[in-house]
C-alpha positions, 0 to 999 in steps of 0.5 A: 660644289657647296661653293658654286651652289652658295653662288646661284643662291646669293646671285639669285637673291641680291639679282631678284632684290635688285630687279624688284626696285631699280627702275626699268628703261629699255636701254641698248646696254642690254642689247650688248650685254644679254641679261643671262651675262649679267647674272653670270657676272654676278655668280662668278664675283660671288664665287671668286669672292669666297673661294678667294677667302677660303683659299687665304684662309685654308691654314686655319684648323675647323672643328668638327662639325662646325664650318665657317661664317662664309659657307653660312645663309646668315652670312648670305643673308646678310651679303644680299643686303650689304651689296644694297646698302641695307645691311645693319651692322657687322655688330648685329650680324655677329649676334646672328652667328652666335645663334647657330653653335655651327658656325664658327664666329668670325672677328670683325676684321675678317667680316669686314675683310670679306665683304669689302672683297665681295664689293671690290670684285662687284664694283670694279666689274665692267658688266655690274656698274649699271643695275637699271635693267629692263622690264623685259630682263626681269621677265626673261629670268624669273619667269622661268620657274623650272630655273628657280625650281632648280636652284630651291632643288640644289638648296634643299639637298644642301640643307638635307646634306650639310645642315648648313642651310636651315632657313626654307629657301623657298619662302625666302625667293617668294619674299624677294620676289615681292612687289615693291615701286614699280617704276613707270616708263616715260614717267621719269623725264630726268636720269636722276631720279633718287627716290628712297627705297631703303629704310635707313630714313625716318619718315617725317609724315606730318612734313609730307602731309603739309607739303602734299595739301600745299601744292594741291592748293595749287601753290605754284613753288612750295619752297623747303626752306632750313640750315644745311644738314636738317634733312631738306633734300631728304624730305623732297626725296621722301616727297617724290617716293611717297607720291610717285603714282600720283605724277604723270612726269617728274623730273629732278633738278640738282642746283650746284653752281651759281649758274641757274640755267647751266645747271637746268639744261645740264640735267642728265636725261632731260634733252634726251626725253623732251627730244630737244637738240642743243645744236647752234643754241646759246644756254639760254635760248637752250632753257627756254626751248625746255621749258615749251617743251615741259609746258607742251606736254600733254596732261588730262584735267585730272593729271598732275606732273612734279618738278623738284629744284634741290639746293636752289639759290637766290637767283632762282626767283628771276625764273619763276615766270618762266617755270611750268603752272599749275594746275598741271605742274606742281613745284616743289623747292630746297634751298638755305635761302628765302627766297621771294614770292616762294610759299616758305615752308621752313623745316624744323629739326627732327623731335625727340623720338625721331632723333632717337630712331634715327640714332639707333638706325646707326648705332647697334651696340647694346651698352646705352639706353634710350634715355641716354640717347635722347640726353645725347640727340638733345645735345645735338640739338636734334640735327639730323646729319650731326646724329647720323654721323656720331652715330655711324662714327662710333658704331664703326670706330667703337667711340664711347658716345657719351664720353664723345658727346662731353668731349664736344660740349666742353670744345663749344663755348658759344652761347645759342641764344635761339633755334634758328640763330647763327649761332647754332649753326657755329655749335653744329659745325663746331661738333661735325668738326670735333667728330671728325677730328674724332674719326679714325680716318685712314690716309686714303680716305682723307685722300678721297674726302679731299678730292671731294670737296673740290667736285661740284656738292652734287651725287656722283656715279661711279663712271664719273668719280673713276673717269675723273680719279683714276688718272690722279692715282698712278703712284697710289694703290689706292683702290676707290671703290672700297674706299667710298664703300668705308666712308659712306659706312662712316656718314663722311659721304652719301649714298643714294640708293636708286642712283647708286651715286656718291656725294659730299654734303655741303657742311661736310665739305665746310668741316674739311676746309676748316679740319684738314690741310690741303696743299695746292699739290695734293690738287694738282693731279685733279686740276689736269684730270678736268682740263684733260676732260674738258680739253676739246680735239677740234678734228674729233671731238663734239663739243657737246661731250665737254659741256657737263664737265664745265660744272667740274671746271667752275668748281674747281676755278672757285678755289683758286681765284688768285693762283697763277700756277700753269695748271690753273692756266690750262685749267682756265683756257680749256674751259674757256673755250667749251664755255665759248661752245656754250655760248657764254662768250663773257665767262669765256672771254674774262677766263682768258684774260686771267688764263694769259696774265698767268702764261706771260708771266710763266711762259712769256709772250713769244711762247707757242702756249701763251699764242695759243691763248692769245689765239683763243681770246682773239676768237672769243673776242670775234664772237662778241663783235670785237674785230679789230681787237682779235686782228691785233692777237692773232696778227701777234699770235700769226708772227709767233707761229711763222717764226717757231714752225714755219710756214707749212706747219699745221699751227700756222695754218691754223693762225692762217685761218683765224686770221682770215675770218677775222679779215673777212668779217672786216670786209678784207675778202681778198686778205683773208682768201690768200691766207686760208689758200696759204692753209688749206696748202699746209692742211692738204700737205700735212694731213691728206685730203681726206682728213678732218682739219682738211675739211675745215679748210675746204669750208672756211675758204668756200665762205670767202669765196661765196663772198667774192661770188664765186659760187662754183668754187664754193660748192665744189668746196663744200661737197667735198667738206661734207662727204670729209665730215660725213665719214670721219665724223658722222652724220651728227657731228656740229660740223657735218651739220653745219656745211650741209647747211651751209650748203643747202643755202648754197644751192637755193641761192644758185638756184634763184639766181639761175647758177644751176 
């Protein structure tokens, strides 16, 4: 019973804390999942978390009168927090213990035992991975106050009882139901918005203020310019929290390739809330579609809308014409570079003071003093991660800091001449190096940390980093969502609170290429996991699933330039062909080449893999005008495919029918009808006449036949595409859209011609 009650007053605590500072959209989640199996969820992970504890726990003898940490509010405070990534220390909660003579004190392995149990059973709940939960949902629970009242009931008579309970749990519920940022629908234009809600920042007020005065004059792109670590995404996030009433719209732009526009129009949310489809558009004709919709939304004269750019490269200044004006749109940019026309506002480092809060944000042990703290973040040249990072490493590996700091003097011998030079970039990566070598990091960490470095430098749900992971750890116990729970309590990964999402900073990532061996076959099980997601099944799949995924592909292909492994291979074909989809046909045609320089040498030329790529390339190549070069690969790969399948099976029917649009876009009408006749006879033979691929038959021959003129043919064969793709593929699907269209053409041609 003391166990289930411990439940509701957690759940009830960690849910209000979580509802008073999540943003509020009305989502169909909650229409599948109603509001009360959320709470539940959380109570049953609370109490399976302590019974599971106390059962491994039972053999151990209490005293009289004393009951354990677990069973204590202190320990309960503190989990409220933890669960939000706002708990202070282990080491501080300890001297809370010690407070209550009640309490039996815990061991620092048996606090981080429980809590890491605690965050496995929350994080790895299929109900639990989103906390974005409505506006109406917080209305539902809290509004009740004969529930609370209930649950204040059942705590007071604990605390009467036992004496466990000291705290007025009344005055603590008031206290988490207070009003923190309330955030506005319709305001957030993007999906990501990572707003700072915590207090483990240190507010850089007079930074905030020189940027506030520079976009009210009507600068159009104020540009946050420092060295990699000195806090710039921070300050935009800072920016965006502090001014967040003073914006009609915002919208969060995250910059992590070299691609500018892809990364734009791949911004999570933004084609949902400006209502833009991608259908038959190229990237770019794609952008400039967002960019009207962003400057046609609607703003009285005194209202203002903000577009932050984090992390923008060099190339951003051939689309500063195009970006929003003022004075109705404000933009406010982070970048390593200068970049040209921007109104620079270079980012010093933090001053002493600041340096020192922001050490003892991380560092809690009582044995070393202000004064030597501010030795040490002098040393340190006051930047922001490399304090951030020797300051969780020693709380949570029990480093002397002052015998660490020496250490990392004595190991630099570089002369810095100047602040900004770039020699002190080499000291600054030369210490984060030495820490980490410093650190006691487990195998699975390192693990972590390395597959990291090989996903794009941005913020990374859970659902992301699981989709793409999981299938890499079969043969491992390792267990990911404990193991980013470690290295974000270790500074070696981020954290952003309102996003809940993960990632590695750039210099973190330069640490590891330099500090820890990364064989290709550590990378190997990441390599397929991207090419298995960017892997398209034309008779199923919509290729727009796949275009966020051409970040992680690109990202990935950097590294590996040269290598000629058939996983890079696949790797690069998969991705050529949703590059192809996305209207990149160069980036496309140029991975294929390299993608069949490797498959000849590996496979040779007669294998059916290396004709698949020739097959992909000749479509490639067809989308750039290049006929006569995709007729001679697909005549190759059409002989290839007769030869190992035969006639009939359903890759030479698809040889069949590549070859045909080639010929028919060659004029060759005759040619290319006997071939997709040929496939259309393999299709209805192998898959039905019902199925999918069936229906790409049916409208590839209907467009030769229109053609050659015959207009009864075509329709017939049309009507029955669409009716194929409208019930396996849905009424949205590009192909479903495609033939409709194809068709409706049909018929007002008929029809001006008098055929109907």
């Amino acid at each position: 019973m003391i166990i289930e009650l411990i439940a509701i007053y957690v759940g009830d605590k960690i849910l209000g804390k979580i509802i008073s500072e999540e943003i509020w959209h009305k989502r169909i989640w909650h229409k599948i999942n109603p509001p009360i199996r959320y709470k539940d969820r959380l109570y049953k992970c609370i109490y399976e978390t302590i019974e599971e504890y106390d059962k491994a726990n039972r053999h151990t003898k209490h005293p009289a009168n004393k009951f354990p940490f677990y069973q204590s509010q202190e320990l309960l405070d503190a989990l409220s927090t933890y669960i939000l990534f706002e708990s202070d220390s282990a080491e501080l909660l300890v001297q809370n213990f010690e407070q209550n003579p009640n309490i039996i004190k815990p061991s620092a392995e048996e606090l981080s035992d429980f809590f890491n149990l605690f965050l496995e059973k929350v994080r790895s709940d299929e109900l639990l991975k989103t906390k974005f939960v409505d506006e109406n949902y917080k209305e539902k629970i809290f509004s009740n106050s004969d529930k609370i009242d209930r649950v204040i009931n059942k705590l007071d008579a604990i605390k009467e009882d036992t004496g466990k309970i000291k705290n007025d749990t009344k005055t603590i519920i008031q206290k988490l139901d207070s009003s923190s940022l309330q955030r506005e629908a319709g305001k957030e234009l993007t999906a990501r918005l990572p707003l700072l809600l915590g207090d483990k920042i240190v507010k850089r007020e007079d930074d905030l203020t020189d940027i506030r005065q520079r976009l009210l004059q009507n600068k159009q792109l104020v540009l946050v310019n420092g060295m990699g670590g000195i806090g710039k995404t921070t300050l935009a996030q800072m920016y965006i929290t502090e001014y967040y009433k003073e914006y009609k719209y915002l919208v969060w732009i995250s910059i992590n390739s070299d691609d500018f526009v892809a990364d734009f129009i791949n911004t999570p949310g933004l084609k949902e809330s400006l209502k833009i489809s991608l259908e038959g558009k190229t990237p770019r004709e794609y952008f400039n579609d967002i960019i009207i919709a962003l400057k046609s939304l609607p703003h009285k004269n005194n209202e203002q809308s903000l577009i932050i750019i984090d992390n923008a490269e060099e190339d951003l200044v051939q689309f500063r014409d195009y970006l929003p004006h003022p004075p109705y749109w404000h933009i406010l940019t982070t970048s390593r570079h200068k970049i040209e026309d921007f109104d620079v506002k270079e980012l010093d480092f933090l001053n002493e003071e600041q340096a020192l809060e922001l050490f003892k944000l991380y560092y809690k042990r009582k044995n070393i003093s202000d004064n030597d703290i501010r030795k040490i973040v002098r040393e340190l040249e006051f930047h922001t991660l490399t304090i951030e990072i020797l300051a969780k490493t020693a709380q949570n590996d029990g480093l002397d800091v002052q015998k660490t700091v020496n250490t990392l003097v004595q190991d630099y011998s570089v002369e810095v001449n100047t602040r900004h030079a770039d020699g002190k970039i080499i000291k600054i990566t030369s210490y984060l190096s030495s820490i980490f070598d410093m650190s006691k990091l487990g195998e699975d960490e390192m693990w972590l940390l390395k597959q990291f470095y090989f996903l794009p430098p941005q913020f990374h749900s859970y659902d992301i980093i699981a989709e793409i992971l999981l299938p890499t750890i079969d043969d491992k116990p390792y267990k990911i969502q404990k193991i980013l729970s470690k290295l974000v309590a270790k500074g070696w990964l981020l954290y952003n609170e309102t996003t809940c999402e993960n990632k590695l900073h750039r210099i973190i990532g330069d640490v590891i290429k330099h500090s820890v061996d990364m064989p290709f076959g550590d990378i190997e099980p990441l390599i397929e996991s991207i090419s298995n997601l960017l892997l398209i099944d034309q008779s199923k799949d919509n290729p727009i699933d796949k275009f966020p995924w051409a970040v992680f592909g690109n990202n990935l292909l950097k590294q590996f330039s040269f290598n000629e492994d058939n996983k890079i291979a696949k790797l690069q074909n998969n991705l050529a062909v949703v590059l192809k989809d996305l209207g990149d046909y160069n980036g496309a045609k140029a991975l294929l080449e390299k993608a069949i320089i490797s498959t000849e040498k590996n496979f040779g030329k007669e294998h059916p893999t290396t004709v698949v790529r020739y097959s992909n390339l000749a479509t490639v190549l067809q989308d750039l005008g290049d006929y006569n070069g995709a007729k001679a690969l697909l005549e190759r790969a059409l002989i290839s495919a007769e030869k190992n399948f035969g006639k009939e099976h359903p890759t030479t029917a698809v040889r069949y029918s590549n070859l045909a649009l080639v010929l028919q876009a060659l004029g060759d009408y005759n040619g290319a009808k006997a071939l997709l006749e040929k496939a259309l006879i393999s299709t209805e033979k192998n898959f039905g006449k019902e199925h999918p691929s069936t229906a790409v038959s049916y409208s590839n021959l209907a467009l030769v036949l229109q053609d050659l003129g015959d207009y009864n043919g075509v329709k017939a064969l049309l009507e029955k595409a669409v009716k194929i793709f409208n019930k396996a593929l849905g009424s949205e699907h590009p192909n479903t859209l495609t033939v409709k269209q194809n068709l409706e053409i049909l018929i007002q041609e008929m029809h001006n011609k008098k055929l109907l």
